[in-house]
Wavefront OBJ file of the C-alpha trace (Angstrom):
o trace
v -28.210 -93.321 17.260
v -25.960 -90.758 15.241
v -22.705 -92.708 17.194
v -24.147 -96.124 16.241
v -24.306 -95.496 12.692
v -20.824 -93.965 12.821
v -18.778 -96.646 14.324
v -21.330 -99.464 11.850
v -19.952 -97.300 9.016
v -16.703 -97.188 10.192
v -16.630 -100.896 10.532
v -18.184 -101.332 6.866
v -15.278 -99.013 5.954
v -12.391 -101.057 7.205
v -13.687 -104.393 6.037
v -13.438 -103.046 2.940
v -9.966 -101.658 3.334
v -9.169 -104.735 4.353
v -10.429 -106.519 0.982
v -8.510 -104.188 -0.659
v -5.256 -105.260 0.477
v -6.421 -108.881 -0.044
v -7.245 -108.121 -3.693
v -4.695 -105.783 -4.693
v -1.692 -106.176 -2.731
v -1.628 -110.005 -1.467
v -3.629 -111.667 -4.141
v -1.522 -114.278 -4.818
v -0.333 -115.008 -1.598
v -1.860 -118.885 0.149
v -3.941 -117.452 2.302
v -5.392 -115.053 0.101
v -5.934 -117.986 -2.502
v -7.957 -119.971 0.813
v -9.925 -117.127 1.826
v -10.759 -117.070 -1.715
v -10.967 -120.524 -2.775
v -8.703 -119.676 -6.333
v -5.719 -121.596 -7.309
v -2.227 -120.643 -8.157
v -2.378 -120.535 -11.737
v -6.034 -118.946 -10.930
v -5.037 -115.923 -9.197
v -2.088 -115.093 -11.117
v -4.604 -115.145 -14.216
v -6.991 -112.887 -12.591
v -4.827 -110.603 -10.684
v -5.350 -107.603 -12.681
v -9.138 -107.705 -12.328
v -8.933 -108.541 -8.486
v -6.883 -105.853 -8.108
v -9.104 -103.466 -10.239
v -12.247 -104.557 -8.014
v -10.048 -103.862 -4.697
v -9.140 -100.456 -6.032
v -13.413 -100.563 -6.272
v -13.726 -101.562 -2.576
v -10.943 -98.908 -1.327
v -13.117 -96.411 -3.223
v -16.270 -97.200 -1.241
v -14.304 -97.211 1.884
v -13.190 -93.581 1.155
v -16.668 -92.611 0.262
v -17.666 -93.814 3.137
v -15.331 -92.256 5.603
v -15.491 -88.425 3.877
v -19.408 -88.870 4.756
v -18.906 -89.886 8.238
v -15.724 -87.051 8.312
v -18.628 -84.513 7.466
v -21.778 -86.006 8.924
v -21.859 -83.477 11.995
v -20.254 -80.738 10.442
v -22.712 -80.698 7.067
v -24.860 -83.491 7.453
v -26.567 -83.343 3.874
v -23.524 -83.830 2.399
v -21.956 -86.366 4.957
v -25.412 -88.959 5.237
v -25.922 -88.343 1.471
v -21.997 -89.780 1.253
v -22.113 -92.673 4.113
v -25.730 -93.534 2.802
v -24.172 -94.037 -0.961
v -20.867 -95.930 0.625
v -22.807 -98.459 2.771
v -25.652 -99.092 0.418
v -23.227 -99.932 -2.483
v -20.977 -101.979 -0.063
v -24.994 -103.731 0.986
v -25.887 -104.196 -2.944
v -22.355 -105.918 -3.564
v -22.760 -107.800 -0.996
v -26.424 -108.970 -1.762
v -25.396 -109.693 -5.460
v -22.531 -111.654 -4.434
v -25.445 -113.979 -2.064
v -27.701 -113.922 -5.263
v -25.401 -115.033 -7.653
v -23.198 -117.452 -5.594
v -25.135 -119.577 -2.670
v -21.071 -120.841 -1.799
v -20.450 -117.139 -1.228
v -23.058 -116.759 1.376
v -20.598 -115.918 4.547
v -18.603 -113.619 2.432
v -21.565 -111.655 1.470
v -22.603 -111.646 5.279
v -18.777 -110.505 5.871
v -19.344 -107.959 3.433
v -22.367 -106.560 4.024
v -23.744 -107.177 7.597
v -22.224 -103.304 9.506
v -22.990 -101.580 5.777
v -27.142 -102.985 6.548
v -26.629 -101.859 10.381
v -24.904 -98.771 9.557
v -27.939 -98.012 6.793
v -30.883 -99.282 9.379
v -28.866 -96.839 12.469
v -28.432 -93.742 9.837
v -32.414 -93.568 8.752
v -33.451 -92.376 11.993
v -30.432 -90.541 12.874
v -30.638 -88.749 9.121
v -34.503 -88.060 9.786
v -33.547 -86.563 13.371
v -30.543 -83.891 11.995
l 1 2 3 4 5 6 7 8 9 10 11 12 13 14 15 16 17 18 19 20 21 22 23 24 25 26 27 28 29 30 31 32 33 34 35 36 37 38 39 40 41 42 43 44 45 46 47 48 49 50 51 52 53 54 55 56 57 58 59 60 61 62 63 64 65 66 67 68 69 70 71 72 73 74 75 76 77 78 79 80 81 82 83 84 85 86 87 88 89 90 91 92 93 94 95 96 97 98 99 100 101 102 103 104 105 106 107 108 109 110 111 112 113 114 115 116 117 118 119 120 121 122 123 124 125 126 127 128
């Protein structure tokens, strides 16, 4: 179960590398602004606060991987990290579904391996 929860964090980790770049490095780029749904004049308004909430998902990413870097060789430490990473990535995610029914697939995008890797790690935590 230990694996599973690995490779569901790892997963949760990457998407949110990968909203990171969206945010911070290609904000303003078309298919950034369609994934999105923001305009031209729109994301070069709010560039500097997309970028400051990618620099937010890169962060959880990291946090993420250190814990899963040090889940077998201190486990405390490393399920205490993942478990913070993936259930920040999960409450993100279920604010973004509370406070915006359009935003329902990207809060599924966002948070669907950070619920699996948090429902896989319980037992696997419990067990080491």
């Amino acid at each position: 179960m230990l694996i599973v929860a690995v490779v569901l964090a790892a997963l949760a980790a990457l998407v949110h590398v990968y909203i990171f770049v969206l945010e911070t490095l290609r904000w303003e780029e078309p298919r950034t602004r369609a994934i999105f749904g923001t305009s031209e004049r729109d994301a070069a308004i709010t560039r500097p606060l997309a970028a400051n909430q990618g620099v937010y998902n890169l962060m959880l990413a990291i946090v993420t991987a250190v814990g899963i870097a040090l889940v077998w060789a201190n486990p405390a430490a490393g399920f205490a990290l993942l478990f913070a990473g993936t259930a920040s990535m999960l409450g993100a995610a279920l604010y973004l579904a509370a406070s915006d029914r359009t935003k329902l697939r990207a809060a599924a995008t966002q948070g669907l391996f950070p619920l699996l890797a948090i429902a896989t790690a319980i037992p696997a935590a419990a067990i080491g």
